[in-house]
C-alpha positions in Angstrom: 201.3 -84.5 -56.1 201.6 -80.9 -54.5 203.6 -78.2 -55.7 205.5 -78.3 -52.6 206.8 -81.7 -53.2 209.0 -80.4 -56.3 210.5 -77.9 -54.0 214.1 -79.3 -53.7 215.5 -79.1 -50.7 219.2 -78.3 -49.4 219.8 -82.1 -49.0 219.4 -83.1 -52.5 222.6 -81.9 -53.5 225.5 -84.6 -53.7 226.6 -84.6 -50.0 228.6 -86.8 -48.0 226.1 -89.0 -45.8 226.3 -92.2 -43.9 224.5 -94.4 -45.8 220.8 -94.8 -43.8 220.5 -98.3 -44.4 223.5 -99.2 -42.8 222.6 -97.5 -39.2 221.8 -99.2 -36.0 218.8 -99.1 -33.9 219.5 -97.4 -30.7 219.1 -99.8 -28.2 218.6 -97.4 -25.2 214.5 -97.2 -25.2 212.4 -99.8 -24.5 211.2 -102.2 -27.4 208.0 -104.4 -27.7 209.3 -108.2 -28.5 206.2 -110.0 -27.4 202.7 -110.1 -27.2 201.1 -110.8 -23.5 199.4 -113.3 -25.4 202.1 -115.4 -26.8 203.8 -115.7 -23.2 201.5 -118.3 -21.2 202.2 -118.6 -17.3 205.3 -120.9 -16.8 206.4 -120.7 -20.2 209.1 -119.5 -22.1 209.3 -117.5 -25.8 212.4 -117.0 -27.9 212.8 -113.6 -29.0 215.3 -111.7 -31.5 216.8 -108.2 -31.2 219.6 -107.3 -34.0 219.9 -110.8 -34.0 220.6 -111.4 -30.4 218.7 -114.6 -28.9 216.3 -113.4 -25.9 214.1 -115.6 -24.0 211.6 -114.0 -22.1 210.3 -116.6 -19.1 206.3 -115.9 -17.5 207.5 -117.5 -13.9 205.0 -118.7 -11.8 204.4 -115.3 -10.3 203.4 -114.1 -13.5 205.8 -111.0 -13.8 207.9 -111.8 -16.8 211.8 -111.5 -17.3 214.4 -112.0 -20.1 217.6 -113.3 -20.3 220.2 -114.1 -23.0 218.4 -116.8 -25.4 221.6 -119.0 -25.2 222.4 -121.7 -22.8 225.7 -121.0 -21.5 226.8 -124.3 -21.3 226.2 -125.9 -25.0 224.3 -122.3 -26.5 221.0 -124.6 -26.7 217.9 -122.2 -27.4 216.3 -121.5 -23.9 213.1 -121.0 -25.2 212.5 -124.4 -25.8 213.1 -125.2 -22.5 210.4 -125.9 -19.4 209.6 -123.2 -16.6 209.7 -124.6 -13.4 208.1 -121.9 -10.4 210.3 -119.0 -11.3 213.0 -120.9 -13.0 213.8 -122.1 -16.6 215.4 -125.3 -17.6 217.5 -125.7 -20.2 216.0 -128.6 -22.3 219.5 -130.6 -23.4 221.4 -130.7 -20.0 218.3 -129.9 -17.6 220.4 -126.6 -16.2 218.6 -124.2 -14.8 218.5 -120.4 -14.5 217.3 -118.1 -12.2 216.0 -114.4 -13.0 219.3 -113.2 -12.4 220.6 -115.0 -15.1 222.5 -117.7 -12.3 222.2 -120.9 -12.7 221.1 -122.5 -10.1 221.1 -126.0 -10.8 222.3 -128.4 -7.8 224.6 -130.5 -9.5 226.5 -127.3 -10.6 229.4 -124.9 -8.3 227.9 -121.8 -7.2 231.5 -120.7 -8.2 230.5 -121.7 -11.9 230.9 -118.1 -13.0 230.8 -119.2 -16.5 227.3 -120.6 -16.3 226.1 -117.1 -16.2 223.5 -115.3 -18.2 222.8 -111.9 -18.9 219.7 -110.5 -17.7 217.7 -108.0 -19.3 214.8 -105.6 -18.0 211.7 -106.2 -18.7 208.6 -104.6 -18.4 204.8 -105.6 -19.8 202.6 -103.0 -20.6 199.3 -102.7 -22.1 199.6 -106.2 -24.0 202.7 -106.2 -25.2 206.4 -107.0 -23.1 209.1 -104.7 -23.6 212.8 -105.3 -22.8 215.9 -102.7 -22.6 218.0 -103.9 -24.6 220.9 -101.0 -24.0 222.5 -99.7 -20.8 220.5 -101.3 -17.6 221.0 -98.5 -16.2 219.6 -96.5 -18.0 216.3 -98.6 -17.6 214.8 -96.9 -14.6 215.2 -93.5 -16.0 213.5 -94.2 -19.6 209.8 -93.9 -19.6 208.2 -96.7 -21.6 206.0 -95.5 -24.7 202.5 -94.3 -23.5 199.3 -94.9 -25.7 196.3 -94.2 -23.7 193.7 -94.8 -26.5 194.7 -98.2 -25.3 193.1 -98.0 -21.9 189.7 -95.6 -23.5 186.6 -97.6 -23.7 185.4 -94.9 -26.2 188.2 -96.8 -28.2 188.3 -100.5 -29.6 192.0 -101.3 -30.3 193.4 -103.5 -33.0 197.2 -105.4 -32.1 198.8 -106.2 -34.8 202.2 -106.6 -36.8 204.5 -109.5 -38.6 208.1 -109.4 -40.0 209.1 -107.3 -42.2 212.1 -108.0 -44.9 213.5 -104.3 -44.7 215.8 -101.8 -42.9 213.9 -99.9 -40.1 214.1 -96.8 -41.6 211.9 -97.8 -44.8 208.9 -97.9 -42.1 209.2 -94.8 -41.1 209.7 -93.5 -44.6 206.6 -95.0 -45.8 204.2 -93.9 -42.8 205.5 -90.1 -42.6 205.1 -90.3 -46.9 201.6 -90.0 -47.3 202.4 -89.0 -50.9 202.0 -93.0 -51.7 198.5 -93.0 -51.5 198.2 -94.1 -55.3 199.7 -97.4 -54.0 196.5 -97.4 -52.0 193.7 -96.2 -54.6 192.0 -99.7 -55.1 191.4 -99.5 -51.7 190.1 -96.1 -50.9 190.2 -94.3 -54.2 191.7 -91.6 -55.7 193.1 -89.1 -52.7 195.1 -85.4 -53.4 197.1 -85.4 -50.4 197.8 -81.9 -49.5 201.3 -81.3 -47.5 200.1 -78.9 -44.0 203.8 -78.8 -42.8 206.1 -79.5 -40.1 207.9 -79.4 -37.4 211.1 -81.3 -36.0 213.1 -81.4 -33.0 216.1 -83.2 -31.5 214.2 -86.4 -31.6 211.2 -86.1 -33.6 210.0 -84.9 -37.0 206.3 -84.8 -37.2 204.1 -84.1 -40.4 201.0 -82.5 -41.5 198.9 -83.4 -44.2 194.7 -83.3 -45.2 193.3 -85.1 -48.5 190.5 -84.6 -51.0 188.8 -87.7 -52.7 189.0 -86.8 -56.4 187.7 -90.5 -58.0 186.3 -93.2 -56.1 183.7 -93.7 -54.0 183.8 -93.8 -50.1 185.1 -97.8 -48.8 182.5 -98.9 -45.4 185.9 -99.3 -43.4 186.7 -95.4 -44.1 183.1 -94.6 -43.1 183.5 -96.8 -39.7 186.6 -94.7 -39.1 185.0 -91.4 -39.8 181.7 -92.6 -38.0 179.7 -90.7 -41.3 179.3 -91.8 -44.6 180.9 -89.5 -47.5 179.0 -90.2 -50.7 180.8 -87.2 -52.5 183.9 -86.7 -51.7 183.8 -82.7 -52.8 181.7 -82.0 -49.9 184.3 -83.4 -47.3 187.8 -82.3 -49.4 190.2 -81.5 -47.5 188.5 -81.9 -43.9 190.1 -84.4 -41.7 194.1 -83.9 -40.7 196.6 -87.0 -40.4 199.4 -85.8 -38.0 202.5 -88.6 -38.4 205.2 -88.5 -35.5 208.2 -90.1 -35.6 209.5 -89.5 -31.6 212.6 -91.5 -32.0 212.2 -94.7 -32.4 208.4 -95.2 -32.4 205.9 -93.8 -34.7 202.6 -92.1 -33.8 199.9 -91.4 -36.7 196.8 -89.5 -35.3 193.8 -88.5 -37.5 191.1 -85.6 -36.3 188.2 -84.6 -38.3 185.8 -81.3 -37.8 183.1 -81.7 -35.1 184.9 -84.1 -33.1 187.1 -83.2 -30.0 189.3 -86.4 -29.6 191.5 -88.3 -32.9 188.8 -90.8 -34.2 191.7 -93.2 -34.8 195.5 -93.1 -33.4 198.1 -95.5 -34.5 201.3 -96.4 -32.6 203.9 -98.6 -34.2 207.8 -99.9 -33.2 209.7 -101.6 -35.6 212.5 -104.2 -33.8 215.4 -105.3 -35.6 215.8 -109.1 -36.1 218.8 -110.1 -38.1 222.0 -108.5 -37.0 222.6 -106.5 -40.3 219.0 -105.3 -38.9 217.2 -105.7 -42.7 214.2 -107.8 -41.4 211.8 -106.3 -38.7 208.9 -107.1 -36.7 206.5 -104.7 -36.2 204.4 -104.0 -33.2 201.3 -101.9 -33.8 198.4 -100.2 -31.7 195.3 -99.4 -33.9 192.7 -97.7 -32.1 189.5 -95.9 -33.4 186.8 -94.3 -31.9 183.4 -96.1 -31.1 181.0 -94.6 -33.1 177.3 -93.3 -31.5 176.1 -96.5 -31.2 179.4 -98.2 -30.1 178.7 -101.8 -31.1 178.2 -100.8 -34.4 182.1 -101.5 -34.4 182.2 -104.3 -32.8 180.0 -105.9 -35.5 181.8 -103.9 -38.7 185.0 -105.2 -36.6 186.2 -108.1 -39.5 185.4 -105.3 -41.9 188.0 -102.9 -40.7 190.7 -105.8 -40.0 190.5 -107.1 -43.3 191.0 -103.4 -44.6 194.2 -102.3 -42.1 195.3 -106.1 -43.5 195.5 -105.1 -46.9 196.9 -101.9 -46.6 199.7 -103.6 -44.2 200.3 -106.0 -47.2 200.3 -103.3 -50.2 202.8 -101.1 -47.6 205.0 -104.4 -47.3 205.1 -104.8 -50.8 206.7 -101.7 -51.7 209.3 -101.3 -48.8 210.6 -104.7 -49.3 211.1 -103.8 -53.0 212.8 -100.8 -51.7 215.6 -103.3 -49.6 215.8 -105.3 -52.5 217.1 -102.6 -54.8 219.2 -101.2 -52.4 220.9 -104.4 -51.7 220.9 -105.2 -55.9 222.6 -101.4 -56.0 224.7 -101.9 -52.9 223.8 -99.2 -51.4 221.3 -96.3 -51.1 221.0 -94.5 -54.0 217.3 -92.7 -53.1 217.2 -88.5 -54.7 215.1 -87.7 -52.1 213.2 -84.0 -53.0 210.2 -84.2 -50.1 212.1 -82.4 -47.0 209.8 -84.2 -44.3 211.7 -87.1 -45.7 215.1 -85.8 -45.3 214.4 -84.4 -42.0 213.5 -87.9 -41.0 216.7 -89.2 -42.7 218.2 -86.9 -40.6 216.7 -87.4 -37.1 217.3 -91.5 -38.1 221.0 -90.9 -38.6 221.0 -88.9 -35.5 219.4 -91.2 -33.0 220.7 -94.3 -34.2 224.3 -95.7 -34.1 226.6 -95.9 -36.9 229.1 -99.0 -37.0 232.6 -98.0 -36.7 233.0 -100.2 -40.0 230.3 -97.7 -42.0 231.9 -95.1 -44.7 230.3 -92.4 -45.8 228.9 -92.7 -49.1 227.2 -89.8 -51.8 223.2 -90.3 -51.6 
């Protein structure tokens, strides 16, 4: 570990803190809850945010919208219920809904007030459907996350992502700590991370870092990344930079290497609350890497590189739910965190999100 890492900063004294754990997500961005491919034309998917039920309808027309998951009338899941043109059906009583969130069924008053569901906007984007979840209008005025590796032929693209049993903020810990990578070394060997710097603004905190291979030899899914193969890992130290973004609330991990203009891969990743304590998450995730010169080489090495990303998603998983589980064993967060990129995260976490009015303050 660098020098730089036993530099302590001005947060590791005993000060009073809200306790991270305990903060809410922010729900005034847009946040993935589907895949495109989960959501069939005239069907319906329930979806969780902080625990709230969301069902998100495909009409006819193909342009999807979200409402709350809940029948009004006996709080039956809507999801399991039939899409008729642009309406869905509740599946006990038949009732049925309208984008709006009306129901429209004929056998009901249009005055039924109380068979009235909120309505939530929804957008799809490159594969995946997002919904607002905080102030509608607000909606119009947020941009929706951009990732335009996405959209690059030069790029293949990986979507992927499960639930997670942690707090949000254990994510973005583990990503912007790239000091882990001995939780890693079966996979890709020995690496001496070296810490580049920072910077951080209102709502972002972004890190720096480059690695040497010190034990170890080269794995083919680094190679396919890199598009060369390292056999000795002195001759490359220290060459490529990983740049990892946290711009509130996504994540954003880029790596460049010498001799090529554009990142040969780029991650985006969002992390949605499920449970309303928000300590379970799903995880939404944009892998892309760049084609290599003879760009079907990747498409063949493809199972190669998912099977890798696969087990590095598992031994990241691993960790960050033992990390929950100690905190809630401890109840509470009792983390001495030295590495300021990490407490500059903390910070910009604390910031962006929303404390409960039932939260204390408690001594990290």
């Amino acid at each position: 570990m660098e020098n730089e890492l036993h530099q302590i900063s001005d947060h590791s004294a005993c000060v009073v803190q809200i306790d991270l754990r305990r903060v809410r997500t922010n729900p005034n961005f847009w946040y993935p809850v589907a895949w495109s491919r989960e959501l069939g034309r005239e069907k319906a998917i329930d979806v969780r945010f902080a625990g709230q039920h969301i069902v998100v309808v495909r009409p006819k027309s193909g342009i999807p919208y979200a409402l709350d998951g809940l029948c009004a009338h006996r709080q039956v899941l809507l999801g399991k219920g039939n899409v008729h043109g642009d309406l869905i059906s509740c599946v006990a009583h038949g009732l049925r809904y309208n984008r709006d969130g009306q129901c429209v069924s004929p056998n009901v008053s249009a005055e039924a007030q109380c068979l009235r569901l909120k309505s939530w906007a929804c957008r799809e984007k490159d594969g995946l459907i997002f919904v607002f979840m905080g102030d509608k209008s607000l909606a119009a005025t947020t941009s929706l996350p951009d990732f335009p590796r996405v959209r690059d032929r030069r790029y293949r693209t990986r979507r992927f992502g499960q639930v997670v049993n942690c707090h949000y903020s254990f994510m973005h810990e583990n990503l912007m700590d790239m000091n882990h990578q001995v939780l890693h070394s079966r996979l890709v060997g020995k690496m001496k991370p070296r810490f580049l710097g920072m910077d951080h603004g209102e709502d972002f905190v972004e890190a720096r870092y480059t690695f040497a291979r010190t034990g170890g030899k080269q794995p083919l899914s680094e190679a396919l990344i890199y598009g060369q193969r390292r056999r000795d890992g002195r001759d490359f130290a220290y060459r490529d930079v990983m740049t990892i973004r946290t711009q509130y609330p996504y994540q954003i991990l880029r790596i460049e290497t010498q001799g090529i203009e554009e990142p040969v891969m780029e991650l985006w990743i969002s992390y949605v609350p499920q449970d309303r304590e928000e300590l379970t998450n799903r995880v939404f995730g944009l892998l892309s890497i760049k084609r290599l010169k003879v760009p079907f080489l990747l498409d063949l090495a493809w199972p190669i590189l998912v099977a890798f990303t696969e087990r590095v998603f598992f031994e990241d998983r691993e960790i960050v739910e033992l990390e929950q589980a100690a905190w809630k064993d401890l109840g509470g967060d009792h983390n001495r965190e030295v590495f300021p990129v990490i407490n500059q995260l903390r910070d910009l976490l604390r910031r962006c999100g929303q404390v409960p009015e039932s939260v204390e303050k408690t001594v990290p």
